[in-house]
C-alpha positions as CSV (number, residue, x, y, z in Angstrom):
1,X,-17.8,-4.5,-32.5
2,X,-13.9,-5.6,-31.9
3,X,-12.2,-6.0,-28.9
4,X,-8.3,-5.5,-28.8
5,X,-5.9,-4.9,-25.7
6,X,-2.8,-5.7,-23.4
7,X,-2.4,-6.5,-19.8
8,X,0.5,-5.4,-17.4
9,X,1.2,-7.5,-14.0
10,X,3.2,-6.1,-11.6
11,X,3.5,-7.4,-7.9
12,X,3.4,-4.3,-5.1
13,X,4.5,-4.3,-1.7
14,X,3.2,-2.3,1.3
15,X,4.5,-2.4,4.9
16,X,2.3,-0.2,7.5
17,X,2.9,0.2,11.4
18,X,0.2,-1.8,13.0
19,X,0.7,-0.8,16.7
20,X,3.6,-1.1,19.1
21,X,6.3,-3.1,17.2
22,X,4.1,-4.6,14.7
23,X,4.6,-4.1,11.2
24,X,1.4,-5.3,8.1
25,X,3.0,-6.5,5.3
26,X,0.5,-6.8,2.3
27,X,1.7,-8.2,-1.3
28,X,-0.8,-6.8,-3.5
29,X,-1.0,-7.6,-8.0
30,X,-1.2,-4.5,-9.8
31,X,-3.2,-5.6,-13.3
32,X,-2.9,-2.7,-15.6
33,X,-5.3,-3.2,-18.7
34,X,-5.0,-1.7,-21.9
35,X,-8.5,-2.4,-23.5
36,X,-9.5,-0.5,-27.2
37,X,-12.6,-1.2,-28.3
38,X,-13.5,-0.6,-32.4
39,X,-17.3,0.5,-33.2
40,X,-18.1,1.3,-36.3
41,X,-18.5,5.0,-35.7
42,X,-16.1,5.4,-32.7
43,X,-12.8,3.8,-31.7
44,X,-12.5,3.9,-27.7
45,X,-9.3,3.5,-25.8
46,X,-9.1,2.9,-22.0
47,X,-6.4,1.8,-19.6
48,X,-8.0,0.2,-16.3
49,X,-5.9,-0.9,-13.1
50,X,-6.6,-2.6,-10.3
51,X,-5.0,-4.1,-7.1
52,X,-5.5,-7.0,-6.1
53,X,-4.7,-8.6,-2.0
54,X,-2.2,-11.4,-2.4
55,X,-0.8,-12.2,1.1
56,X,-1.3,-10.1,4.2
57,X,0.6,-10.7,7.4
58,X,2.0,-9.1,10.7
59,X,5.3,-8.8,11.4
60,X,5.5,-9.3,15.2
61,X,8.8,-7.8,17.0
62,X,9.7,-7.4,20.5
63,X,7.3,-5.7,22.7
64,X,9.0,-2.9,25.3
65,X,8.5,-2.7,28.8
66,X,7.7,1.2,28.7
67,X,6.3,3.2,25.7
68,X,6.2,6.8,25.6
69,X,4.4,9.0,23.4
70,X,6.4,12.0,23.1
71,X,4.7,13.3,19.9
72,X,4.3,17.3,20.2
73,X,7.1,17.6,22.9
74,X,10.1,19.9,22.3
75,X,13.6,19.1,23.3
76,X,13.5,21.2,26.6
77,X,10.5,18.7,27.7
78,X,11.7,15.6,27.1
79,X,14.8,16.7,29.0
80,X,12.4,18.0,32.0
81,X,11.1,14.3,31.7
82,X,14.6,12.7,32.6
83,X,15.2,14.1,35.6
């Protein structure tokens, strides 16, 4: 039996909301493997990937002094809400 292949690196990025003005930031390395593997009756060809956590962090910003969720509210509510 033979082994033969390539590997691919690639960094990734990912932001995500985290709650009220907070951001996660995760780096991740993307390792893409090319693998063939030679038998004597078969010749077998796979690609594998996987991700792998770098750095994580939060991104802190400014916290208001009043939230509002106004999710599922037309425009005719929110202006009810003003006045």
């Amino acid at each position: 039996m033979l082994t033969d292949g390539s590997v691919e690196t690639d960094l990734r990025t990912e932001f995500r909301e985290a709650g009220i003005n907070q951001t996660l930031h995760r780096i991740y390395l993307e390792v893409k493997c090319h693998v063939t593997i030679l038998t004597p009756y078969d010749t077998i060809t796979e690609t594998i990937v996987n991700q792998v956590l770098l750095v994580e962090g939060v991104i802190i910003g400014n916290i208001p002094d009043a939230y509002y969720n106004l999710e599922g509210l037309n425009s005719d509510q929110m202006l009810e809400m003003l006045d």
